[in-house]
N, C-alpha and C positions, 0 to 999 in steps of 0.2 A: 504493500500500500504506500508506503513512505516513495521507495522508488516512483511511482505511478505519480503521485500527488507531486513530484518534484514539476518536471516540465508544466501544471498543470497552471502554476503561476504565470511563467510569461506568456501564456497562450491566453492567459483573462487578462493582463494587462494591455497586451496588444488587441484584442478584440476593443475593449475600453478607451483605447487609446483613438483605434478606427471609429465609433461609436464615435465622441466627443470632433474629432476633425468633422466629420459626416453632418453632425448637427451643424458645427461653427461655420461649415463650408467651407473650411482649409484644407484646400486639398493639394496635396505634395505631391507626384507620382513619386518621386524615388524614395519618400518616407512609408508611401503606402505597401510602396512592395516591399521594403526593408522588413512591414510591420506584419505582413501575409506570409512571406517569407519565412519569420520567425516562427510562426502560426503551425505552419505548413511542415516544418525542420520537429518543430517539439511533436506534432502527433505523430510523427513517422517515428519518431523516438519511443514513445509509447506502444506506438505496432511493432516493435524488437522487443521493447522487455513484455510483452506480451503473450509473444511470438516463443521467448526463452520460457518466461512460465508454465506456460502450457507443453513444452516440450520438454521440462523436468519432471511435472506432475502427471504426465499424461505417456510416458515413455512404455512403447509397446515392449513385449516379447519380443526375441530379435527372431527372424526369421531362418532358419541358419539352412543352409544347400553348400552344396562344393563350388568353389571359387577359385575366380582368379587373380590371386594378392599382387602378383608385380603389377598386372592392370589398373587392379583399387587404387593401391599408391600413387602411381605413375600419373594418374588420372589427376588427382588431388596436389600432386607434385607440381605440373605441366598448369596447374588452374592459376597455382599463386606465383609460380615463376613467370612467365607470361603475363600479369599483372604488375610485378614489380620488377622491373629489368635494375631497379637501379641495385638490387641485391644481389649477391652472388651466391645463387643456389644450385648447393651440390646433391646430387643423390648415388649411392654407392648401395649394390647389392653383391655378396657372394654366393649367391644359391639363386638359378631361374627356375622359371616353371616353380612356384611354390602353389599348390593346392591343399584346401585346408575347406571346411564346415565354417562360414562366417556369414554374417548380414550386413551384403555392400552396403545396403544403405546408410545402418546406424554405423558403420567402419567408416566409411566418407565420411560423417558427418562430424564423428570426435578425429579423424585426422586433420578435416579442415580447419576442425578448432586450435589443435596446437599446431599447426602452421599458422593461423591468424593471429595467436597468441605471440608464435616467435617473430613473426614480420613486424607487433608492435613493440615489441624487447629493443629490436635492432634500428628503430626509427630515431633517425635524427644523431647516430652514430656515424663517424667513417669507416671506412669500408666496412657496408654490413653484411654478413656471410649467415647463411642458413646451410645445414649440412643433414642428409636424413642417410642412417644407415642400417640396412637389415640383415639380416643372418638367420640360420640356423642352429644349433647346438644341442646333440642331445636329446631330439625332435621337440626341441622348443627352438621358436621362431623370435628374435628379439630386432624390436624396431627402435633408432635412436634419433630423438630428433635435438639437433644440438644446435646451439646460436651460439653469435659473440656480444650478445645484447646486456642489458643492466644489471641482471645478474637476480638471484634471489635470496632471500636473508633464510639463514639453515635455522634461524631460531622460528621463525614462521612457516615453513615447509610443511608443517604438519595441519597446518590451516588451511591448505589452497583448497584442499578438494571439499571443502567444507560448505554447504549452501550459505550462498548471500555473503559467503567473506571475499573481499576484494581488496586489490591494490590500485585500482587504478577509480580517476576522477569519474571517469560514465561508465561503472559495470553494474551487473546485477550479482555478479560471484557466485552464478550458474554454471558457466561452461565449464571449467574444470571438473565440477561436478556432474555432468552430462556425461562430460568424457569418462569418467572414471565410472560411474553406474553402466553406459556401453562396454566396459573393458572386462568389468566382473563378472558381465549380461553373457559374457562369452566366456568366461570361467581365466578371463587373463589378470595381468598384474599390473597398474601402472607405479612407477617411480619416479621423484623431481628429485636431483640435485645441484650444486653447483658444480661448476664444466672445470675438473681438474684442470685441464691442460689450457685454458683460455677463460678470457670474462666469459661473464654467460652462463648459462645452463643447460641442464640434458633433462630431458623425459624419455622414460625406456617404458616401453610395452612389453610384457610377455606372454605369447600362448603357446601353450599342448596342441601341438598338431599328432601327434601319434596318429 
């Protein structure tokens, strides 16, 4: 509710605002659209955490069939490289052909999370670098997805996947938590650390493919 009731303010002041021009007959184009604008920006704002609500509350059974994981990936990989050239993203697989019992859908869905997640780690960094790597071992399948972004504090680590806790100024500190109800939906594992070898951090997926 607090989330929802935020935007809800500048969308009644700017209606108020158009309201009081309207009567006076002051009318501005570039104030008016400035003020529709704003209107327009906060209910879309609202149709996301909405959007996120209802897709944590409401999270089906995954559907689960044999699949084609480098494709999922590659798919999800190809969506955010292609969007952000200015990044330099790497993807590294040792094992092709990996099939395995998963639900494209919810797998898209938490992978394009923590790629959206790592792309705003590394905003406004120089050279910012995304790196995803997958494996085999064991017949468990380990996905790494690593940045050289801000990095995350190890005394909070245990909070992210937590509903509604967030670091950042406009979250709902849902999606991690998406992702991680998706991960255990399939009986896998997710982990956040900080990225030994560079700023930044890793998230590791793990499933039983047997």
């Amino acid at each position: 509710a607090h989330e929802v009731k935020n935007p809800l303010t500048p969308i009644k002041l700017s209606a108020e605002r158009i309201e009081r021009k309207y009567k006076e007959k002051d009318f501005n184009n570039e104030e008016l659209s400035k003020l529709t604008k704003t209107i327009s920006k906060q209910v879309d704002d609202i149709g996301k955490l909405v959007d996120e609500f209802s897709s944590f509350a409401r999270m089906p059974k995954p559907e689960m069939k044999q699949d084609d994981f480098n494709e999922t990936i590659t798919e999800s990989y190809n969506l955010f490289k292609n969007a952000h050239t200015n990044i330099n993203f790497k993807i590294n697989s040792y094992n092709k052909n990996i099939f395995f019992q998963f639900d494209k859908f919810q797998l898209t869905q938490a992978f394009n999370n923590l790629i959206k997640n790592a792309v705003e780690a590394v905003d406004n960094i120089p050279n910012p670098s995304i790196n995803i790597v997958y494996y085999i071992n064991n017949y468990k399948l380990f996905i790494e997805f690593i940045d050289n972004g801000i990095g995350v504090d190890n005394a909070k680590i245990t909070k992210f996947f937590e509903p509604y806790y967030t670091t950042k100024a406009k979250g709902t500190g849902l999606g991690l938590s998406i992702v991680k109800k998706i991960i255990e939906d399939h009986k896998g594992v997710i982990k956040i650390e900080k990225n030994s070898e560079q700023t930044g951090s890793k998230i590791t997926l793990i499933f039983n493919i047997e």
